[in-house]
C-alpha positions as CSV (number, residue, x, y, z in Angstrom):
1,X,0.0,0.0,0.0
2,X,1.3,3.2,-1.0
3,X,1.0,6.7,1.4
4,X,-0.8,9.5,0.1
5,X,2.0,12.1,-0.2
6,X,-0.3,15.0,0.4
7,X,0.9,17.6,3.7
8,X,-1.1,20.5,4.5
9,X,-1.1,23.4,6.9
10,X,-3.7,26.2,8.0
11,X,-2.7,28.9,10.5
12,X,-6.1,30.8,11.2
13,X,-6.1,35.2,12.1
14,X,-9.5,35.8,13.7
15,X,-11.4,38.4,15.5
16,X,-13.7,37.3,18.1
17,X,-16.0,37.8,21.2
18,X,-17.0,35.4,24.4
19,X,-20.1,36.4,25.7
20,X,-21.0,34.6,29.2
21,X,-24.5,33.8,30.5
22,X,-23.8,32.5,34.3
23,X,-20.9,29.5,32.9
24,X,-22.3,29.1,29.5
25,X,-20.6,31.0,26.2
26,X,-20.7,31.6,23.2
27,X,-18.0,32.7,21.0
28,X,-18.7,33.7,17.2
29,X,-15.2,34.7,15.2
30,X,-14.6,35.9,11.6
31,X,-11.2,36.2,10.0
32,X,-8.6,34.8,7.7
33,X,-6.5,32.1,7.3
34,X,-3.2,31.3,5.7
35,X,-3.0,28.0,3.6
36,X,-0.2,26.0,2.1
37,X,-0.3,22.8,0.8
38,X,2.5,20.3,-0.4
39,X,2.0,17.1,-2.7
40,X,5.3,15.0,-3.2
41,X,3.8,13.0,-5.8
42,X,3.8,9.7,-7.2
43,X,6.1,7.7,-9.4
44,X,4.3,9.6,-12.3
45,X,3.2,12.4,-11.0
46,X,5.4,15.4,-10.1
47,X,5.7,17.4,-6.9
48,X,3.4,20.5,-6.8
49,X,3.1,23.2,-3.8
50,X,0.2,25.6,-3.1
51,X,-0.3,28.8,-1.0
52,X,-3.1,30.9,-0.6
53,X,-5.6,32.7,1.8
54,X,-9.1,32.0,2.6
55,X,-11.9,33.7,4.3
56,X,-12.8,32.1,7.4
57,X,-15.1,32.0,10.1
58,X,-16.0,29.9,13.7
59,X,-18.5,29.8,16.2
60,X,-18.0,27.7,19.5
61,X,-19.8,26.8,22.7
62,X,-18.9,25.5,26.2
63,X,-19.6,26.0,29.7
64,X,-17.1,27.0,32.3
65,X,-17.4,25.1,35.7
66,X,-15.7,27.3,38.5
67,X,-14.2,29.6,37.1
68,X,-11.2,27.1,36.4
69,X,-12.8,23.9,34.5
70,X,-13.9,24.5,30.8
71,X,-15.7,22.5,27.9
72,X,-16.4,24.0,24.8
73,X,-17.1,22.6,21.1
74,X,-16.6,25.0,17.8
75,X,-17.0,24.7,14.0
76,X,-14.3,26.5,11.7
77,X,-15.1,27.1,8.2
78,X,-12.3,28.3,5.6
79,X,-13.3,29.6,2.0
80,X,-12.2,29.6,-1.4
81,X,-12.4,30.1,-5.3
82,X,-15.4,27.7,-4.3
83,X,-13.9,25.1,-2.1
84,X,-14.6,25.1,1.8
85,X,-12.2,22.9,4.2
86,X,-14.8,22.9,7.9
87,X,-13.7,21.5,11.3
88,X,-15.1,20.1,14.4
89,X,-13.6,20.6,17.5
90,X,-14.0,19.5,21.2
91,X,-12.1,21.1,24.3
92,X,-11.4,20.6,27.9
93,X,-9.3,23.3,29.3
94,X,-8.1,24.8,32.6
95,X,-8.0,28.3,33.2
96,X,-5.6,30.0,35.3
97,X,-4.5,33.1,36.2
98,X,-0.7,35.1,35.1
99,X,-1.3,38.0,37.6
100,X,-0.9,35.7,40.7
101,X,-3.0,35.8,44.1
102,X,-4.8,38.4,44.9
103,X,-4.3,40.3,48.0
104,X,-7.5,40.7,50.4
C-alpha cells in the first residue's frame, strides 16, 4: 500500500468575542486564514506546492465550571475560489491566572 503524499497546513487570524450567561458561552469569530499545501507526488506524478488565503469564520460553545474547568465545542469554516475545508472541534481546558493571588 502506498501513502498518500499529500501535507497541509492552516494557521487561522481571527477576531472574536466570548459572551458569558452564568458559565455558558458563546463565541462567534470571523477572520482569515493562511493555507499551504505540499504534494510530493507519485512515481508519475510530479511534486506540486500551493499557497493561498481564505476567508474564514468559527463559532464555539462550552460552559465554564468554576471559574477554572472548561468545555467547549466550535465549527471553523475556511473559504475559497469555491472550495470550503470545515472543522469540528472538542475542548477541555483549565484556566488559570498570570497576575498571581490576589491580595484581600
Amino acid at each position: 500500500m502506498q501513502d498518500f503524499p499529500l501535507k497541509s497546513g492552516i494557521a487561522p487570524l481571527l477576531l472574536g468575542y466570548r459572551a458569558n450567561f452564568n458559565g455558558f458561552f458563546i463565541e462567534p469569530q470571523f477572520g482569515f486564514s493562511i493555507n499551504n499545501a505540499t504534494f510530493e507526488g507519485f512515481d508519475d506524478v510530479a511534486p506540486a506546492k500551493t499557497q493561498g488565503g481564505s476567508v474564514m469564520w468559527a463559532a464555539g460553545i462550552g460552559y465554564v465550571f468554576n471559574n477554572k474547568l472548561e468545555v467547549g465545542a466550535r465549527y471553523e469554516s475556511a473559504s475559497n475560489d469555491g472550495s470550503t475545508m470545515g472543522l469540528f472541534g472538542l475542548r477541555l481546558g483549565y484556566n488559570f491566572s498570570l497576575n498571581g493571588a490576589k491580595k484581600q
